[in-house]
C-alpha positions as CSV (number, residue, x, y, z in Angstrom):
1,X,4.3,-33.7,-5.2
2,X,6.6,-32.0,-3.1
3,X,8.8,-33.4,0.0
4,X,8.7,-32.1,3.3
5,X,9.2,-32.7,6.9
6,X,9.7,-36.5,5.2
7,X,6.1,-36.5,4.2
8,X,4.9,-36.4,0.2
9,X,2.6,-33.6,0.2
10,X,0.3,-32.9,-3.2
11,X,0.8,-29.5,-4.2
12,X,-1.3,-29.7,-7.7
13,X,-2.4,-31.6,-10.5
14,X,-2.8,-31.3,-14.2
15,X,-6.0,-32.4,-16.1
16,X,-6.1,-32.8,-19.8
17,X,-2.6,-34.0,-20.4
18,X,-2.3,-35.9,-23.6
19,X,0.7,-38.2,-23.2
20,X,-0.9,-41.5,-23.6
21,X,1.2,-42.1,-26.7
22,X,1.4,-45.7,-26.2
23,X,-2.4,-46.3,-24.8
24,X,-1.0,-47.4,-21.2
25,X,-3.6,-45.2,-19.3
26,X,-6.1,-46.1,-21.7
27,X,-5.9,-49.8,-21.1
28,X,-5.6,-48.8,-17.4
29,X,-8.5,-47.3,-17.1
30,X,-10.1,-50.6,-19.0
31,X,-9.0,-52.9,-16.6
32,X,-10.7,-50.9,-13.9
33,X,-13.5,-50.8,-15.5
34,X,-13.7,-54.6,-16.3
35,X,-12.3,-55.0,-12.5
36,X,-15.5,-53.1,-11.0
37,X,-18.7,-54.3,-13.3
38,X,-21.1,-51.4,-13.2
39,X,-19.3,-48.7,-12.9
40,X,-20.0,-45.7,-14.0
41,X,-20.0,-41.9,-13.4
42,X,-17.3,-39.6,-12.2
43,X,-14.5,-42.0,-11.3
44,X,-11.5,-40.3,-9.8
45,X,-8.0,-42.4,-10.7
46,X,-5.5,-41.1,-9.5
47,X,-1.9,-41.8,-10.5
48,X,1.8,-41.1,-11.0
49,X,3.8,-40.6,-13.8
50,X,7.6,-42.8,-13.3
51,X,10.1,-43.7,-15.6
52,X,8.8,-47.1,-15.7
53,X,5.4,-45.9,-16.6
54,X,2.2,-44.9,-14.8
55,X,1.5,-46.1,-11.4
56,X,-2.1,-46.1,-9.7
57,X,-2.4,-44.6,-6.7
58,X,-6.1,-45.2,-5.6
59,X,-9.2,-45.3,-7.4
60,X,-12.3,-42.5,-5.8
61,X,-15.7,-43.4,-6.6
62,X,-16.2,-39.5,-6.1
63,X,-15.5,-36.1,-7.2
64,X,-11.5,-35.3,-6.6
65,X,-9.1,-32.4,-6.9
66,X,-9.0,-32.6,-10.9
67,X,-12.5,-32.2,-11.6
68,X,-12.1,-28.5,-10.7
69,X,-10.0,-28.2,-14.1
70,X,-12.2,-30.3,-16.0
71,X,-14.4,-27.7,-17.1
72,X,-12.3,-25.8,-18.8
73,X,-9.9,-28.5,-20.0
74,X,-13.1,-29.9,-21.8
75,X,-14.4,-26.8,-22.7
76,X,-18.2,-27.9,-21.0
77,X,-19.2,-29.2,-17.9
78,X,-18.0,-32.4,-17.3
79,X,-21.7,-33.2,-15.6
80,X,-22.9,-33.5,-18.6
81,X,-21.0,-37.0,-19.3
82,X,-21.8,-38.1,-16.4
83,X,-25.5,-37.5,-16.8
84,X,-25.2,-39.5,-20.0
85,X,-23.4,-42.4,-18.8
86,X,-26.6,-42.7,-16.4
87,X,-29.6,-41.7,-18.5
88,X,-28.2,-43.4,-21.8
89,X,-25.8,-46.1,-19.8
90,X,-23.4,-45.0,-22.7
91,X,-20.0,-43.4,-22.0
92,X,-18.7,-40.8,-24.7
93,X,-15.2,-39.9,-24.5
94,X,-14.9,-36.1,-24.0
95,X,-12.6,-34.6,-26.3
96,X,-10.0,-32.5,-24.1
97,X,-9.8,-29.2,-25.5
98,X,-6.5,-28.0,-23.7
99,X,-4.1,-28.5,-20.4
100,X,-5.5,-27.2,-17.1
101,X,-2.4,-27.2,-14.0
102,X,-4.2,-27.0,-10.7
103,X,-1.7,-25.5,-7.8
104,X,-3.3,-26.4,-4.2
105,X,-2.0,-24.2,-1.1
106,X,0.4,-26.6,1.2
């Protein structure tokens, strides 16, 4: 996020970071689930890192900005999760191969 003009303006993303040491985003990501019964699919959550721990943002029942990292942070297409979730209404947990930092033009 960057400041200007007195506006917050996203200037990139990271996808794949593994700094859920203490299962916060995990258990996140559980209430949401449990929040919204049936859902499933791509599920876009976005949120900020603070001292005090993450923060939600807003929830996109849609593709966002970090899926275009997702392949290669996964090292597969991430469709093909989502194709499972639907055919065999099961959800595996991809296992995230490496980092990917997405820079968007401001």
């Amino acid at each position: 996020m960057q400041n200007k003009d007195n506006l917050l303006k996203l200037s990139g993303c990271e996808v794949g970071i593994q700094t859920d040491s203490f299962g916060e985003l995990e258990k996140i990501t559980n209430n949401i689930a449990a929040a919204v019964p049936g859902l499933r699919g791509y599920i876009g959550i976005d949120f900020i890192l603070s001292e005090k721990g993450p923060c939600v943002v807003e929830i996109n029942p849609r593709l966002t900005t970090s899926y275009i990292g997702l392949n290669e942070a996964l090292g597969e297409t991430p469709a093909t999760y989502i194709l499972n979730a639907f055919n065999n209404n099961k959800f595996h947990r991809p296992n995230i191969k490496k980092s990917v930092k997405i820079n968007l033009p401001l």
